[in-house]
N, C-alpha and C positions, 0 to 999 in steps of 0.2 A: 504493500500500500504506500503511496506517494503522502508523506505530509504535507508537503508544500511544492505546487509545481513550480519550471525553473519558466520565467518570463524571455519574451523571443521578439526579435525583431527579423522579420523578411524583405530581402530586397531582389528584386529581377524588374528590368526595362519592361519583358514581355506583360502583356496585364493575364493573359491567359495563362502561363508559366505561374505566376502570383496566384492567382486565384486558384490553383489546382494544389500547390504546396500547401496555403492554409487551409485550406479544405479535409487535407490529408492530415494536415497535422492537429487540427481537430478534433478529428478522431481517435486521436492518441492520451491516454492517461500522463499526466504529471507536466505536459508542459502548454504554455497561454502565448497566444501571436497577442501580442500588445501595440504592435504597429504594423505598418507595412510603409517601403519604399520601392523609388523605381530608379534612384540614381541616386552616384558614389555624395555629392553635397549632403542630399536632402538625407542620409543613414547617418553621416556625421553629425548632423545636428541631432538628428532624434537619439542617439548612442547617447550625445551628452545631457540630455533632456529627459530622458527614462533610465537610465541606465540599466538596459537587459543582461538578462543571465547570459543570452547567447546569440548571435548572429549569422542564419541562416543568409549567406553571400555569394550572389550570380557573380562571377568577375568580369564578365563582358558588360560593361555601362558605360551610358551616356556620360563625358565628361570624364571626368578619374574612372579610373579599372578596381575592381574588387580591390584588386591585391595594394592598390593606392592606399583605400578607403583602410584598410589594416593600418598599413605605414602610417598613415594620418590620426589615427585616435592615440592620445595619450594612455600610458604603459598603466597608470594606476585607475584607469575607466576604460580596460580593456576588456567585452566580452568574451566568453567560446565562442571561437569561430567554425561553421562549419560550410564551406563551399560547396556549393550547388552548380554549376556547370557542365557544358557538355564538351568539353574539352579536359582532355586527358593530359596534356603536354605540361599541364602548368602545377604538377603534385609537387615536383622539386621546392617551387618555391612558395609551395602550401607549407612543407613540412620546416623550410625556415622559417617561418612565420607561425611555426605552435601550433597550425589550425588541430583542432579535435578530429573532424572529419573532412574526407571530400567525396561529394557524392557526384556523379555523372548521373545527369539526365537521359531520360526521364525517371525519375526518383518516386518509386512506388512506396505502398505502406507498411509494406514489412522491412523494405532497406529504411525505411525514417525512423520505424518501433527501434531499431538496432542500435541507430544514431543516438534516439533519444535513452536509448538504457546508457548509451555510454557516456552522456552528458549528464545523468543523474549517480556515473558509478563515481565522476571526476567532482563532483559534488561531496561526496561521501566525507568523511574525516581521513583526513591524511594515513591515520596510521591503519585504517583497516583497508583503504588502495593500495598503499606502497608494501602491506604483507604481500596482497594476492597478485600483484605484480612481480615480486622476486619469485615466488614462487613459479608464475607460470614463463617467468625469466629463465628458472633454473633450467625448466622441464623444455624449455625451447632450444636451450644449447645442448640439451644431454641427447633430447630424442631428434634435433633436426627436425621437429613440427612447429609451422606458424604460431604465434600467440591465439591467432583467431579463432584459427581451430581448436585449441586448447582449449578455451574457454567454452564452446558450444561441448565438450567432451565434458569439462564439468558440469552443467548443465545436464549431462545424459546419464544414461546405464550400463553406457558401452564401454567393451575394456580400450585402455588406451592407445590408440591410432600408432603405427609405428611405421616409418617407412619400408616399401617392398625390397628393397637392395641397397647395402652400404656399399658394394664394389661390384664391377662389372668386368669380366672375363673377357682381355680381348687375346688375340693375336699381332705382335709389333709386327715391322718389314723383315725381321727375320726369324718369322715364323714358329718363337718364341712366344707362351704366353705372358702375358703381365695382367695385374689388378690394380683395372684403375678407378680412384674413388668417385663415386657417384656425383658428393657435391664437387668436383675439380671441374667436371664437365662443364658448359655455357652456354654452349648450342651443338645442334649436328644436322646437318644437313646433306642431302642426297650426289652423287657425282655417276649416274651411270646406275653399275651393280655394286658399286662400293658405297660407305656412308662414312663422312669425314667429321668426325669425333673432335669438337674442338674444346683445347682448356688453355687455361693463361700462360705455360708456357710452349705447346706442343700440338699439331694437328695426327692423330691418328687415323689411318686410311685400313676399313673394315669389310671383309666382302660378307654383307649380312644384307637383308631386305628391312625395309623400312617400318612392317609391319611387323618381322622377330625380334628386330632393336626396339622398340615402342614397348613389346611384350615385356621386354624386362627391363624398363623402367617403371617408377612409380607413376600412375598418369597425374599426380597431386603436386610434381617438383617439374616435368616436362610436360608444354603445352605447344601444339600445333598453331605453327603461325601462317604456314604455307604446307602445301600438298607434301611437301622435299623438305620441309623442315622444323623440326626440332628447340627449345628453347628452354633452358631450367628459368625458373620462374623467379627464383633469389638474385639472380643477375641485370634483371631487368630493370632500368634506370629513368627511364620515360619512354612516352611513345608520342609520335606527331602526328598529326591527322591530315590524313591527303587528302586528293580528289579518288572521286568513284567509290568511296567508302572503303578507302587502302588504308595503311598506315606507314610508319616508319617507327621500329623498334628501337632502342636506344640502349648498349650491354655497354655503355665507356669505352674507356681507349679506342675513340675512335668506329665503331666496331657500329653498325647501323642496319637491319634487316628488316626486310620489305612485309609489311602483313597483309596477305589477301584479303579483300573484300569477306569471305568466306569463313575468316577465321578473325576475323578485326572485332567484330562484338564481341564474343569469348573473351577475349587476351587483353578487353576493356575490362570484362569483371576479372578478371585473373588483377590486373595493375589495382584495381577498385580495392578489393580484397587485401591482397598485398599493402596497400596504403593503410587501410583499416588496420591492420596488425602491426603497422609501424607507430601510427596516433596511437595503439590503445595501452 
């Protein structure tokens, strides 16, 4: 049961985008739209004029950008921020800016109910968050499982989730096996009847089919971004959004892979998810 819900300020250009978030959020226990705006001024002024629990923030506005409107409020009448957008490229510099959440549109009512637990878990008293955070701290570096997951695992019955393979069996060029670890891998991608195995120092070149390599990875750490390829999911740094509903993947050093149409909404909640587990 909510004692007291957390008060909330919305802001998006669109008036129909606006009126479907409150709507949505309405129907959610424990937290109150106390205003609504439609551009980066007019949130500044109502932030210092209400001062909300939390700020639901399109970043595309008229005038200053979301991520302005952040910069611009002072640090001691600073909401939760949680960004609302349909753009994926800009989590980098969500996560310097502290936001709690960033959601991609269109933002249904079971990803807000999620939002909104995790804006009431960050509410809590310090010292009963910062337990259940080392905790699922610990459990994230021992087992190599998300936070996210973690947490919906507490919530369950289920025993705990463990990845399908720490090491995968290959053959090097000279026909020697080697064990290489699972997390070392970044991507792999298709060349012919071979599959080229790539990690930060090394490409391994594998005569195996794309569908026996897939078999023995976990499908929860490797996500299909193209037909030919392969992508661990821990690696992934941003994505930018092209034409025809492509993308462009982002692994650092340089290192950049094309996401089909086909497989570009998946790999948007995969980045989603991903973000969510880094905020919580």
């Amino acid at each position: 049961m909510i004692d007291q819900p957390v008060t909330a300020i919305i802001v998006d250009d669109e008036p129909l985008a606006l009126e479907g978030l409150r709507l949505r959020l309405e129907k959610i226990e424990g937290i109150e739209v106390i205003a609504e705006a439609r551009d980066g001024d007019e949130v500044i002024k109502l932030c210092n004029q209400l001062h909300p629990d939390v700020l639901f923030l399109d970043l595309q506005l008229p005038g200053i950008s979301g991520l302005e409107v952040v910069q611009s409020l002072q640090a001691d009448n600073l909401p939760m921020i949680v960004f609302v957008t349909a753009f994926g490229e800009y989590a980098i510099e969500a996560f310097e800016l502290n936001a709690i959440d960033y959601i991609l549109k269109p933002a249904n009512l079971g990803r807000l109910q999620k939002t909104v637990d995790r804006i009431h878990e960050r509410s809590r008293p310090k010292s009963q968050e910062s337990e259940k955070f080392k905790l699922l701290k610990a459990l994230e570096e021992s087992s190599g499982i998300e936070i996210a997951e973690l947490e919906e695992w507490l919530d369950s019955d289920t025993p705990l989730p463990t990845p399908q393979n720490q090491e995968l069996v290959i053959k090097n060029s000279d026909n020697a096996r080697i064990f290489l670890k699972i997390s070392d891998i970044r991507w792999i991608d298709a060349a012919g009847d071979y599959m080229c195995i790539h990690t930060d120092k090394e490409t391994h070149i594998v005569r195996i089919t794309m569908k026996k390599l897939e078999g023995l990875l976990d499908e929860r750490l490797f996500q299909r971004i193209h037909k030919s390829t392969l992508v661990n999911i821990h690696c992934i740094k941003g994505i930018q959004t092209l034409r025809n509903n492509e993308g462009l993947l982002d692994l650092g050093d340089e290192v950049k892979l094309k996401v089909s149409r086909n497989y570009n909404e998946a790999i948007k909640k995969v980045i989603n998810a991903k973000i969510n587990a880094k905020l919580a």
